[in-house]
LUMMIFI-628685 format. One line per 5 residues: number of its first residue (from 1); their letters; for each residue y, z, x of N, C-alpha, C. Coordinates in steps of 0.2 Angstrom, whole numbers, plus 5000, padded with zeros to 4 digits. Layout:
N
NUM = a = Y,Z,X,Y,Z,X,Y,Z,X | ...
# end
This chain:
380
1 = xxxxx = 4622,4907,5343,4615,4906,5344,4613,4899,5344 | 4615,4896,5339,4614,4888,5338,4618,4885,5344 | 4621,4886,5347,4623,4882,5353,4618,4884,5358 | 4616,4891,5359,4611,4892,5364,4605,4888,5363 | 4602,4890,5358,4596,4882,5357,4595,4876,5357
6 = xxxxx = 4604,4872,5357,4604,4866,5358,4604,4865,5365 | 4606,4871,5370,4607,4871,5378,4600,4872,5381 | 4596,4874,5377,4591,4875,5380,4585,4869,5379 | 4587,4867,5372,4582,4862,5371,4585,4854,5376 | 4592,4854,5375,4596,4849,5381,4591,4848,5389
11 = xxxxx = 4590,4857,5390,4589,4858,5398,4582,4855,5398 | 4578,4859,5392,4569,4856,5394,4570,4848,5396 | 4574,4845,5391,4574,4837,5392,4577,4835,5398 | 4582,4839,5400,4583,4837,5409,4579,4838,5414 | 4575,4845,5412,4570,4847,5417,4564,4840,5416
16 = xxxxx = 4561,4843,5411,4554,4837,5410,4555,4830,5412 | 4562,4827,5411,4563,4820,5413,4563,4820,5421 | 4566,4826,5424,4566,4826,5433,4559,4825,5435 | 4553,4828,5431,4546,4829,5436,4545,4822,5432 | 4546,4819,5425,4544,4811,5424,4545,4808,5430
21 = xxxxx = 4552,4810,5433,4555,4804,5437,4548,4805,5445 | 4548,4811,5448,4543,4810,5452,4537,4808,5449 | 4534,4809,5444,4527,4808,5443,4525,4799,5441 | 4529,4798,5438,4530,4790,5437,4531,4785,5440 | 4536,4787,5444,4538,4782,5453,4533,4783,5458
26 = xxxxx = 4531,4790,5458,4523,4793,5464,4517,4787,5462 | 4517,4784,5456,4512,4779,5456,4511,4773,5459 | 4517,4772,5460,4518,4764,5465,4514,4766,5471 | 4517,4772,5474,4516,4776,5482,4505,4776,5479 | 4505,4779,5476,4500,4781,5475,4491,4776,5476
31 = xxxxx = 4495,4773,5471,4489,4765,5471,4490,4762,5476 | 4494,4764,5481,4493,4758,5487,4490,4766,5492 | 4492,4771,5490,4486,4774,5494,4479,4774,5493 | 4479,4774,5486,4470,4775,5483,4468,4767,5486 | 4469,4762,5486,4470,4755,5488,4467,4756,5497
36 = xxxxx = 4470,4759,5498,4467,4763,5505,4461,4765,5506 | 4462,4769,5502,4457,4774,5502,4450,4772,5500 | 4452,4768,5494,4444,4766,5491,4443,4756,5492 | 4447,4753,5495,4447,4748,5496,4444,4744,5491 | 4448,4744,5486,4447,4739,5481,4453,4732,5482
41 = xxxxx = 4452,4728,5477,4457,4722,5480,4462,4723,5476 | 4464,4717,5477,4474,4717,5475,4472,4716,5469 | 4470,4713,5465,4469,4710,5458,4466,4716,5452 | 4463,4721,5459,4462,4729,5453,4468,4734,5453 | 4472,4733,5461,4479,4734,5460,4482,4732,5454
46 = xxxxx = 4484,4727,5453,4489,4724,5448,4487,4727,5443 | 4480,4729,5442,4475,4730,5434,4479,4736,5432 | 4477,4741,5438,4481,4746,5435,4486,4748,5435 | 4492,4745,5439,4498,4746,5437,4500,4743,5430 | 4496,4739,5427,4497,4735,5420,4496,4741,5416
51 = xxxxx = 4491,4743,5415,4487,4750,5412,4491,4754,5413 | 4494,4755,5415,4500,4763,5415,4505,4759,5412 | 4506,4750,5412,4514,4751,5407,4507,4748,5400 | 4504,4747,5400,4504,4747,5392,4502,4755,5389 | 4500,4760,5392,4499,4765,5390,4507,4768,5388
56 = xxxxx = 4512,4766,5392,4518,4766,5392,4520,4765,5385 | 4519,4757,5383,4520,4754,5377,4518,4756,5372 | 4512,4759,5372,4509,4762,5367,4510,4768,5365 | 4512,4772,5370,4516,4780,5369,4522,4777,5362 | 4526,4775,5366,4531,4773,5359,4528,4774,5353
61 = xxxxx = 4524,4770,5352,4521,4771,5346,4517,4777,5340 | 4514,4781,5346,4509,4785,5344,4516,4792,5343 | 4520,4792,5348,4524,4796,5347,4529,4795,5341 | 4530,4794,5337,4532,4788,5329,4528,4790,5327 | 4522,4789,5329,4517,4792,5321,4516,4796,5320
66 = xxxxx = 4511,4799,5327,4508,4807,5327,4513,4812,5324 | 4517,4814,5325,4520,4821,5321,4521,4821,5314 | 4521,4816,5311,4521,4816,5305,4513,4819,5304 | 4508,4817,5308,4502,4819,5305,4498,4826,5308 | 4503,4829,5317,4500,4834,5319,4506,4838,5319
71 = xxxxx = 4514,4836,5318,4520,4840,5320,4522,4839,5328 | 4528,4839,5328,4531,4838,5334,4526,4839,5342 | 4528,4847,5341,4525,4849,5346,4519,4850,5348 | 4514,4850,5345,4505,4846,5346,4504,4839,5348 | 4509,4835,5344,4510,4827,5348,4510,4828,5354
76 = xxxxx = 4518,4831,5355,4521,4830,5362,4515,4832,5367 | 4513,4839,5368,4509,4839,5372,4501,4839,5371 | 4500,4835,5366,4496,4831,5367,4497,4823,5370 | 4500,4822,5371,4501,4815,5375,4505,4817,5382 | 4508,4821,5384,4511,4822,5388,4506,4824,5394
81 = xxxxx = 4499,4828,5393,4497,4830,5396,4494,4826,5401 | 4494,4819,5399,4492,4813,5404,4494,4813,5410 | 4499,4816,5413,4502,4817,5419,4496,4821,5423 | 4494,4828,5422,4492,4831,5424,4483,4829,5424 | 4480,4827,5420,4475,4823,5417,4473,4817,5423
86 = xxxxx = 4479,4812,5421,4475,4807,5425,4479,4807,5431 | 4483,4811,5435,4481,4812,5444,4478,4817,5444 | 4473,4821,5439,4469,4825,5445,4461,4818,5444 | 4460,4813,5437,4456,4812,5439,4458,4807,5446 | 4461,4804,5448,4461,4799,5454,4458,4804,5458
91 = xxxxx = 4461,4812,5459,4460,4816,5465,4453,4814,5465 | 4448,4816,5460,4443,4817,5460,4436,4810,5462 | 4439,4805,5459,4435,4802,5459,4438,4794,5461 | 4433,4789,5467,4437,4784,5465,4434,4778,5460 | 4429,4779,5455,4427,4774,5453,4432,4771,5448
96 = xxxxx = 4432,4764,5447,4437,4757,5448,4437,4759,5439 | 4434,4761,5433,4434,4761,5428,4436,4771,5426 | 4436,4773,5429,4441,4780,5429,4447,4781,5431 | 4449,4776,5437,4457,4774,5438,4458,4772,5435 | 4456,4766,5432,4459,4761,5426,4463,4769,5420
101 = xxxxx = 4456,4771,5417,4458,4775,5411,4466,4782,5415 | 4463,4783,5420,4469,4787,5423,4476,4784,5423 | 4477,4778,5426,4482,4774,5425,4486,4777,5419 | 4482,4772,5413,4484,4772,5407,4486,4778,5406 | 4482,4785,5406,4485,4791,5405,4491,4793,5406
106 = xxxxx = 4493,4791,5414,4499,4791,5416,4505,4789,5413 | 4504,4785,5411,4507,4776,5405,4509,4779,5399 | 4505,4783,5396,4503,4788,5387,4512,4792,5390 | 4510,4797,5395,4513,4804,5399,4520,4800,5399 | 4521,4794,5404,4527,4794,5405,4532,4791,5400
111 = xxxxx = 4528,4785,5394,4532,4783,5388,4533,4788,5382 | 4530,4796,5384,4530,4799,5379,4536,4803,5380 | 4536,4804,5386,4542,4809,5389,4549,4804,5389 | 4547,4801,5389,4556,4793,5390,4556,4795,5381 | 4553,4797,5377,4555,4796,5369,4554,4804,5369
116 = xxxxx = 4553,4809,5370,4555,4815,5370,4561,4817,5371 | 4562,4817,5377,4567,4819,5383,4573,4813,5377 | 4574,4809,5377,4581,4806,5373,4582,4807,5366 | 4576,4812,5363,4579,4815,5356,4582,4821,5358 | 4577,4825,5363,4581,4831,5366,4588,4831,5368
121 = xxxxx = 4589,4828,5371,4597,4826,5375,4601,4823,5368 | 4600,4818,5366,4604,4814,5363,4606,4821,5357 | 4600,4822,5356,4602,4828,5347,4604,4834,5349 | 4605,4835,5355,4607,4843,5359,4615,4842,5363 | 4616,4836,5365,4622,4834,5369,4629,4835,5364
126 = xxxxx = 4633,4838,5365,4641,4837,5363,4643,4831,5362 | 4643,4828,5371,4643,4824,5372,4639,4817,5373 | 4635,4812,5370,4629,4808,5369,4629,4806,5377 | 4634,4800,5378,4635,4797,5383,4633,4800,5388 | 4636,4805,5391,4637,4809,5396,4630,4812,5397
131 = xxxxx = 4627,4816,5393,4621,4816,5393,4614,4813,5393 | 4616,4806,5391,4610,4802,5394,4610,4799,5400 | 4618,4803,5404,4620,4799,5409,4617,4804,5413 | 4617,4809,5411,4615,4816,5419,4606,4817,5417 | 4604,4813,5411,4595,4814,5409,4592,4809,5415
136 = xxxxx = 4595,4803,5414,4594,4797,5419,4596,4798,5426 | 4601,4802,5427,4601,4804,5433,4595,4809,5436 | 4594,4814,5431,4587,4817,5434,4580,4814,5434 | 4579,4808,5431,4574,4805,5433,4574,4802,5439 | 4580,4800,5441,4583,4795,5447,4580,4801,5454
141 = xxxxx = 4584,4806,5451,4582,4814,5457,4575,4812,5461 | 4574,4816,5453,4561,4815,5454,4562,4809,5457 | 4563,4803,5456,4562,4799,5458,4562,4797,5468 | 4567,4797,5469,4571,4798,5476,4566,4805,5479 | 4564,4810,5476,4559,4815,5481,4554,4811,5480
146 = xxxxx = 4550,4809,5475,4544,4806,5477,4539,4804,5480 | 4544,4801,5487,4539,4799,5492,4537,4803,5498 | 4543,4808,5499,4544,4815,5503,4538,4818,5499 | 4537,4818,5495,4533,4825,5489,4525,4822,5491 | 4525,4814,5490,4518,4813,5493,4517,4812,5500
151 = xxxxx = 4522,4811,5504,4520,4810,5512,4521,4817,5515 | 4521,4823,5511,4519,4828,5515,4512,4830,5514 | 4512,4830,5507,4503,4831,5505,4499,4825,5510 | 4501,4820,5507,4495,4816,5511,4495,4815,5518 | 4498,4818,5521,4493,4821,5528,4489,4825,5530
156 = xxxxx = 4488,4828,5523,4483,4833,5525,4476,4828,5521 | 4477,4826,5514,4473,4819,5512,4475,4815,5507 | 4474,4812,5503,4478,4808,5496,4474,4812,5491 | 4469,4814,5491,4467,4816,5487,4470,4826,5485 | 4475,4829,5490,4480,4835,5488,4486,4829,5487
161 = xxxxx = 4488,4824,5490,4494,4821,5485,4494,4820,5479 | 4488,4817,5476,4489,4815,5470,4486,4823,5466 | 4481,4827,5468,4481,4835,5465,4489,4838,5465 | 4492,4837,5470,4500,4841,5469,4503,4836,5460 | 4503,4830,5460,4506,4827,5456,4504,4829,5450
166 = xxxxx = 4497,4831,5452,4494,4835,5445,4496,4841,5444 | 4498,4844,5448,4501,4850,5448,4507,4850,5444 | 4513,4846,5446,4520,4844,5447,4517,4841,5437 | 4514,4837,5435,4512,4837,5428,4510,4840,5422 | 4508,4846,5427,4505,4854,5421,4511,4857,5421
171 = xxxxx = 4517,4855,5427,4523,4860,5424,4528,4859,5418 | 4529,4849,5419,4529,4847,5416,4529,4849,5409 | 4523,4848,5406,4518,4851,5403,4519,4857,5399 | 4518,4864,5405,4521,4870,5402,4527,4872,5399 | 4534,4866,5401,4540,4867,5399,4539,4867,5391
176 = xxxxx = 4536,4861,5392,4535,4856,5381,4531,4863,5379 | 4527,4865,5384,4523,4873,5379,4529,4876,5376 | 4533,4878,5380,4537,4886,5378,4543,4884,5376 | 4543,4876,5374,4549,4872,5371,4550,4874,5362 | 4555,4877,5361,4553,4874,5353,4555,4869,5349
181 = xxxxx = 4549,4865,5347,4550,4859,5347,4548,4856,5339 | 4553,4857,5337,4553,4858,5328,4555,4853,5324 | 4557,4851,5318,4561,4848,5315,4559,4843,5317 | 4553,4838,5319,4553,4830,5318,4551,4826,5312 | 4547,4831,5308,4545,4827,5302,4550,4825,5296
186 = xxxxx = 4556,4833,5295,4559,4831,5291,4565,4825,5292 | 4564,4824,5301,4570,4819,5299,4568,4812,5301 | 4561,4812,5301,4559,4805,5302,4559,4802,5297 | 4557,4809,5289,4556,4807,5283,4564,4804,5282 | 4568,4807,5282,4575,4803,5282,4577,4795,5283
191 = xxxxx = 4575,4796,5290,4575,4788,5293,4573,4784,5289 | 4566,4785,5287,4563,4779,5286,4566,4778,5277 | 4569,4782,5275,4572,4780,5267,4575,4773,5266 | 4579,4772,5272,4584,4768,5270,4581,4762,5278 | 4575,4759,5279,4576,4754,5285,4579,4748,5285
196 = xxxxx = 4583,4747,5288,4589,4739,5289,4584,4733,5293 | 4579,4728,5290,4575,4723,5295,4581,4716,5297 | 4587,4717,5295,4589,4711,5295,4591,4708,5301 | 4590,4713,5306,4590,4713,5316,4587,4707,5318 | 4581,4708,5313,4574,4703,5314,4575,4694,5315
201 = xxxxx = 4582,4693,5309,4585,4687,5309,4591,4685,5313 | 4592,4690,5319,4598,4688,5323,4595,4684,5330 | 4600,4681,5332,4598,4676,5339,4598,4681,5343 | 4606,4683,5342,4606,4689,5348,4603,4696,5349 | 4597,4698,5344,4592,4703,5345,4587,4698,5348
206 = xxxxx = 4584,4692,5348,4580,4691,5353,4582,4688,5360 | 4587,4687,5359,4590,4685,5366,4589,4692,5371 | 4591,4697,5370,4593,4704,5372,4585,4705,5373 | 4579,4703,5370,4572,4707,5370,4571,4702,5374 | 4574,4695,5377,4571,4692,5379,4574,4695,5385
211 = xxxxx = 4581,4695,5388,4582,4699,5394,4578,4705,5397 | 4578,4709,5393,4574,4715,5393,4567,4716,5396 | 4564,4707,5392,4556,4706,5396,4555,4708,5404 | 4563,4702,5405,4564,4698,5412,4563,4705,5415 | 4567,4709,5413,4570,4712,5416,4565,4718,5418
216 = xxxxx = 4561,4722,5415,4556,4726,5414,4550,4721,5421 | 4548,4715,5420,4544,4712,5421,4545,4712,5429 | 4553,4710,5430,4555,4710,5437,4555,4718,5441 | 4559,4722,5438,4559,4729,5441,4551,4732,5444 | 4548,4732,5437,4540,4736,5438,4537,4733,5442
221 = xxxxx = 4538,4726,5444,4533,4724,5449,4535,4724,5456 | 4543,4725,5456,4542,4729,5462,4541,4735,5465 | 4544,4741,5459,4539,4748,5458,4533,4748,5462 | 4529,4743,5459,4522,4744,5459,4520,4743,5465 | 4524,4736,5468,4521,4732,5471,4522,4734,5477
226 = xxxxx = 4530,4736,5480,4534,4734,5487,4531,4737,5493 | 4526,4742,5488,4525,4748,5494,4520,4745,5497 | 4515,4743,5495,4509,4738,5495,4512,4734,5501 | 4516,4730,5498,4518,4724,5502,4521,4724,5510 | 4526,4729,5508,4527,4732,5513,4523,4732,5520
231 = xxxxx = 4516,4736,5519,4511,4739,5522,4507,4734,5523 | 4505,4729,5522,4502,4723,5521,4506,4719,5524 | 4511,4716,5525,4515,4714,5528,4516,4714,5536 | 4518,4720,5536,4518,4725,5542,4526,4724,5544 | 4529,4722,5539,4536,4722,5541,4540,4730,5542
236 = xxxxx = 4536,4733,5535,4539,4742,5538,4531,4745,5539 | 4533,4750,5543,4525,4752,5544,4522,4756,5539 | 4517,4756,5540,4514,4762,5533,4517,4768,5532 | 4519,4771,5536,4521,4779,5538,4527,4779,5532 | 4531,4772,5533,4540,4771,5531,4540,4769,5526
241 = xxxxx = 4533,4764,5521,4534,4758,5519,4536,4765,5512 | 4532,4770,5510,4532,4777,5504,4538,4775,5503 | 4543,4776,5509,4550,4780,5508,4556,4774,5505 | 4553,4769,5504,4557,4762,5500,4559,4763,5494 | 4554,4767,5490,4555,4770,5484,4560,4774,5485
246 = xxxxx = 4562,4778,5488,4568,4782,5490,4575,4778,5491 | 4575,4773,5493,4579,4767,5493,4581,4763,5488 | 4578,4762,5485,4576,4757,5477,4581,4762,5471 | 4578,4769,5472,4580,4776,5464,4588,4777,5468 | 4587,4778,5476,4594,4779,5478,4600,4773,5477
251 = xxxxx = 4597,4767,5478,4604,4761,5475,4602,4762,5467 | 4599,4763,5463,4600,4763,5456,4602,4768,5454 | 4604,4775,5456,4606,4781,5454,4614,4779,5456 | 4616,4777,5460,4621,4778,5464,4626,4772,5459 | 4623,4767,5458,4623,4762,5453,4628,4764,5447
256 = xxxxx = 4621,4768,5443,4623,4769,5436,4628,4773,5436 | 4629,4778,5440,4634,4783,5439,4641,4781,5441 | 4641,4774,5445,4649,4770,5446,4646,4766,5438 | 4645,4766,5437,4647,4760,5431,4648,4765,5425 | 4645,4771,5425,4644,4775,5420,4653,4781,5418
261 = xxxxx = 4654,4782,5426,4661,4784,5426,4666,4783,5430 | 4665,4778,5434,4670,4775,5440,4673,4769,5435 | 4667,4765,5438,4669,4756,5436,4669,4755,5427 | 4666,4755,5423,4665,4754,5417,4667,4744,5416 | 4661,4743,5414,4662,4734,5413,4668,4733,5409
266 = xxxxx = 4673,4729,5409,4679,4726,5405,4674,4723,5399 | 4670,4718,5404,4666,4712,5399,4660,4714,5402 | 4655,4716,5397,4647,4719,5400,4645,4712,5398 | 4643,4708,5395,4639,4702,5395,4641,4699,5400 | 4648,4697,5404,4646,4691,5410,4646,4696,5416
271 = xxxxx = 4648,4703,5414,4644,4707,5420,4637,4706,5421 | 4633,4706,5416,4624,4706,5415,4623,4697,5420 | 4628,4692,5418,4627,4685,5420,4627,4687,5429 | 4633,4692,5431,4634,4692,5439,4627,4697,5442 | 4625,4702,5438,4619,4706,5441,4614,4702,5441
276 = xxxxx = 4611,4697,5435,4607,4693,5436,4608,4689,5441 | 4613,4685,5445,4612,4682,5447,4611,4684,5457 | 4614,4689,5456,4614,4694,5462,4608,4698,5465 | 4605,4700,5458,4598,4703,5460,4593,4697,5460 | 4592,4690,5458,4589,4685,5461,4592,4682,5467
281 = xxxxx = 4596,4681,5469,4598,4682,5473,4596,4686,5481 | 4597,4692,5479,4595,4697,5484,4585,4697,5484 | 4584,4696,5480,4576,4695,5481,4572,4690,5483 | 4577,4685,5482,4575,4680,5486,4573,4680,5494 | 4578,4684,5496,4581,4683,5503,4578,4690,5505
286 = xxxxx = 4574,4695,5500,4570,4698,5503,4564,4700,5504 | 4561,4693,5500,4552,4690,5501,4553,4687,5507 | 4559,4682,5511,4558,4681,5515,4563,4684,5522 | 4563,4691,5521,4563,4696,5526,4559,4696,5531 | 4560,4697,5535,4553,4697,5543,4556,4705,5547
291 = xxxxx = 4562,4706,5545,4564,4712,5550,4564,4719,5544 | 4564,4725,5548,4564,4731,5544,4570,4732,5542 | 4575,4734,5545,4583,4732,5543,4583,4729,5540 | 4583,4721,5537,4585,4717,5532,4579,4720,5526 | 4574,4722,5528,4572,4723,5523,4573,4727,5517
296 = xxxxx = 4576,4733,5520,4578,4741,5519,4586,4740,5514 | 4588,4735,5519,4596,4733,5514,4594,4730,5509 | 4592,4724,5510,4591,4720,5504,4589,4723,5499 | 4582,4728,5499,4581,4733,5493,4585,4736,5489 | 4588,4738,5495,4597,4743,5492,4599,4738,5487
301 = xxxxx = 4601,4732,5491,4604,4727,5486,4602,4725,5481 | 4593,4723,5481,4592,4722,5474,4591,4725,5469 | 4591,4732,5470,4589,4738,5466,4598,4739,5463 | 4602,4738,5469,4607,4740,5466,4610,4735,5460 | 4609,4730,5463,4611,4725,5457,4607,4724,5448
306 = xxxxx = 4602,4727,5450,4599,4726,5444,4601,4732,5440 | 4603,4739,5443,4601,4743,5440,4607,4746,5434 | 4612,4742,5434,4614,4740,5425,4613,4737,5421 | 4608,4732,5423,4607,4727,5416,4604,4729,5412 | 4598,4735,5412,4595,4739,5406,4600,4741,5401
311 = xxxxx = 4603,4746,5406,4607,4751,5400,4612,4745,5395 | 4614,4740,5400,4620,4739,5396,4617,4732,5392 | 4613,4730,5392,4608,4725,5388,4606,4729,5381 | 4604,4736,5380,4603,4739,5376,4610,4742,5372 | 4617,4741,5377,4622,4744,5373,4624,4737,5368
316 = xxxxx = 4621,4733,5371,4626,4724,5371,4621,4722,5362 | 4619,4727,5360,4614,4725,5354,4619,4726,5348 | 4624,4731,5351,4630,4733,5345,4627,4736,5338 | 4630,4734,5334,4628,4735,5327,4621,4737,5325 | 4615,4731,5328,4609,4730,5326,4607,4738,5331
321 = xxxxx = 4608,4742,5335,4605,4747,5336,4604,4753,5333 | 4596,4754,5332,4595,4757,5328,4589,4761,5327 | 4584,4767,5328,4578,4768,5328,4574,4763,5327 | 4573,4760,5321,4569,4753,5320,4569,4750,5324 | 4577,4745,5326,4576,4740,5331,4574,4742,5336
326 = xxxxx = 4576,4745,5339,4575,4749,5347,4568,4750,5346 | 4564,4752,5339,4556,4754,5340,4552,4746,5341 | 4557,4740,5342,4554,4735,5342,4557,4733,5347 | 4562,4731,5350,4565,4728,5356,4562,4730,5360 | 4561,4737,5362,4558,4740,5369,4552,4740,5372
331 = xxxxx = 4544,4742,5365,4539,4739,5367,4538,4733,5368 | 4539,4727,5365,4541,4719,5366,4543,4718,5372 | 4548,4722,5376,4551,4722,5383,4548,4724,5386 | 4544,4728,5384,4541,4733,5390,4534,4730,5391 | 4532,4724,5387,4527,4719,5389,4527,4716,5394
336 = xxxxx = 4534,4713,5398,4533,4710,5404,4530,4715,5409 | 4534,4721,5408,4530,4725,5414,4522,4726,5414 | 4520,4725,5408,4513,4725,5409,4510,4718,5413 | 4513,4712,5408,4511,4706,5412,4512,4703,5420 | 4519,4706,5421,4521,4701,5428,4516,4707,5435
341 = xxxxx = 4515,4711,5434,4510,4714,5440,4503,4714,5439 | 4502,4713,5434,4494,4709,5434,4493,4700,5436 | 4499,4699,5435,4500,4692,5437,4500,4691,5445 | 4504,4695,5448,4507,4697,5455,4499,4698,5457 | 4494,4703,5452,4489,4705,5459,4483,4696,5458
346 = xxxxx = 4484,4694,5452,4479,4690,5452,4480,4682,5457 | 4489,4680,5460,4491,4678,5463,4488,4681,5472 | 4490,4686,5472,4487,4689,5479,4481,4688,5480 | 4476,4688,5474,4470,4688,5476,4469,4680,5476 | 4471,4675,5475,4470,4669,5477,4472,4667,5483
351 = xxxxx = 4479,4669,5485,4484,4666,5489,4487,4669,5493 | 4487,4675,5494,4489,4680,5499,4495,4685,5496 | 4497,4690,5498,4501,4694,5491,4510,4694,5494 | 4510,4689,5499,4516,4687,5501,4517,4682,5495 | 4512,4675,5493,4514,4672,5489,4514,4677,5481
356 = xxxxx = 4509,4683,5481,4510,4686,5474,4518,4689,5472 | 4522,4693,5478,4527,4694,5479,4533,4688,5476 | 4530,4681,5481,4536,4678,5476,4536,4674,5472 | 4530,4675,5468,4529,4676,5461,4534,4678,5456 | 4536,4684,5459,4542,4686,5457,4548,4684,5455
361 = xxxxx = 4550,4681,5457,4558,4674,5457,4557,4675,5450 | 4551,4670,5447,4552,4668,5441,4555,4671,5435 | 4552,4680,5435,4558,4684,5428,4563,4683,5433 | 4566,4685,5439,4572,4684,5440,4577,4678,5438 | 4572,4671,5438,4576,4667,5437,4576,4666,5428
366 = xxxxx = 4571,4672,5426,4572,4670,5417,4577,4676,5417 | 4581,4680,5422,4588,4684,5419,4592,4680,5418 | 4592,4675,5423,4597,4673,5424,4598,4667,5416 | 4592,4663,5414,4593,4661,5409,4596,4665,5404 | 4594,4669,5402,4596,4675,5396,4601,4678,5394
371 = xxxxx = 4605,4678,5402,4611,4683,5401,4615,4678,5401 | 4614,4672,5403,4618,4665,5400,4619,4665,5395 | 4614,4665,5390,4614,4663,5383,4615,4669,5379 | 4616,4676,5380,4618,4682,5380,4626,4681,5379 | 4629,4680,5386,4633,4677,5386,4639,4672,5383
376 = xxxxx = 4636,4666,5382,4639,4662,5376,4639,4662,5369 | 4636,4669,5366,4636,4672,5361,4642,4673,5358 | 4645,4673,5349,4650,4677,5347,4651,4681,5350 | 4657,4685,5348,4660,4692,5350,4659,4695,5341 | 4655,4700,5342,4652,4705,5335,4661,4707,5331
# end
């Protein structure tokens, strides 16, 4: 019977993570629809792609407190249900200060489910590894349908795209209902007995948060951004530009899962120095793309190269890892994502969103710094 409970609560966490994976990749697709639709500028772009990762950011946290004060399962879905909440208000309405707040929502939804979903797995798995490997691959899945999921609906208008999304987040949703979602107070009581701050004093816990920045900062703004630019650009057509996101989850799914059980790094630290320098690299060379083909590969490219440096940044903390530190590496990380895409739209709105794009270089070339000095680090 207690194996059946860990399999089941295992599955909500692989289920719930797959519709994450569509409903929080759908945003990038999304705001360059509503961008369409209600013609606002690039600079309220970038707003609210920031607003969905600081609500991101803040998830972490509220998710840590709240069940000590309402119990697991009330938290959970009360924060979850952001999904459903803020794409039906987009459907509903386009005012520039209701999107902001729906954003956000999203942002609450999606960093509450990234820390749900990996207590699920991790405390239900036999195997740890392996099942953060098949959790991650089901958001990769959602991810990769994504833009099929919105370019069927939005033919008919964006506003049943972004209503299906709401739909696809009330199911979300419904799984956390009929989940039994028990046991978090007694062992957070535990945690916090005995906290180790001595992380605090390592070079190499801030070198790690500083790649992490880069690395957040870089990825999310092309999320955010590429479909936009894409469409703007006219290098892929509007029809196509959705389906890049499809290409981006597809070289990063395909990625993790050679590194995770093919290739495995010998030395994961100057592997991170070659992904760094590959994914700046590849990005460079894809701002100044002018053809659809190179443009399609290059993203393969970039996407693929970057899409180890997360995991294995957060493996590379060793020792120091630990609820605590991880409750402070990853919002601090997850800060550039908020930054570099508000920067991105506030550059495009000066200078044209070609020049916001390569904007971009810079966390690229702050990986590159990092995982140098990552690299020249003792061996623990």
């Amino acid at each position: 019977m207690n194996q059946q409970q860990n399999a089941r609560l295992r599955n909500a966490g692989f289920a719930t993570f797959f519709f994450s994976g569509i409903c929080a990749i759908s945003a990038g697709v999304v705001v360059s629809l509503l961008q369409e639709e209600y013609g606002f500028a690039y600079g309220m772009t970038g707003t609210l792609l920031s607003l969905m990762s600081v609500g991101n950011l803040l998830a972490g946290l509220l998710i840590g407190m709240l069940p000590s004060v309402l119990g697991m399962k009330p938290s959970v879905l009360l924060l979850t249900i952001g999904y459903a909440a803020g794409y039906a208000i987009m459907g509903l309405t386009g005012a520039e200060i209701l999107l902001a707040l729906a954003f956000f929502m999203v942002g609450i939804a999606k960093g509450s489910v990234i820390n749900t979903c990996t207590i699920l797995v991790s405390d239900n798995s036999a195997d740890r590894t392996r099942g953060m490997n098949l959790m991650h691959s089901c958001y990769a899945c959602g991810a990769l349908l994504c833009p099929f999921v919105i370019a069927a609906a939005a033919k008919v208008s964006t506003a049943l795209a972004v209503f299906l999304l709401a739909a696809l987040g009330l199911v979300l949703w419904l799984v956390y209902a009929f989940t039994p979602l028990t046991g978090g107070k007694a062992k957070n009581a535990q945690e916090k007995q005995a906290i180790d701050w001595s992380f605090l004093r390592s070079a190499r816990f801030w070198m790690l948060t500083g790649l992490l920045f880069f690395q957040n900062a870089a990825e999310q703004s092309v999320n955010g951004w590429m479909v936009t630019y894409f469409k703007g650009s006219g290098i892929i057509s509007g029809a196509l530009a959705a389906y890049t996101v499809t290409v981006m989850w597809g070289a990063t799914l395909v990625a993790r899962l050679l590194i995770a059980f093919v290739f495995p790094f010998k030395n994961p630290r100057k592997a991170m120095v070659g992904m760094s320098v590959l994914c700046t690299f590849f990005y460079v060379l894809l701002v100044m793309a002018h053809t659809q083909g190179a443009a399609i590969v290059l993203l393969f490219a970039f996407a693929f190269s970057m899409a180890g440096l997360n995991p294995t940044a957060v493996a590379s903390a060793g020792r120091m890892t630990s609820v605590t530190s991880m409750g402070i590496m990853l919002p601090v990380a997850s800060s550039g994502a908020i930054l570099m895409p508000w920067i991105i739209g506030i550059v495009a709105e000066k200078a044209g969103l070609a020049a916001g794009m390569a904007s971009n270089i810079v966390p690229c070339a702050g990986l590159i710094v990092f995982t140098l000095l990552v690299a020249k680090l003792p061996e623990e």
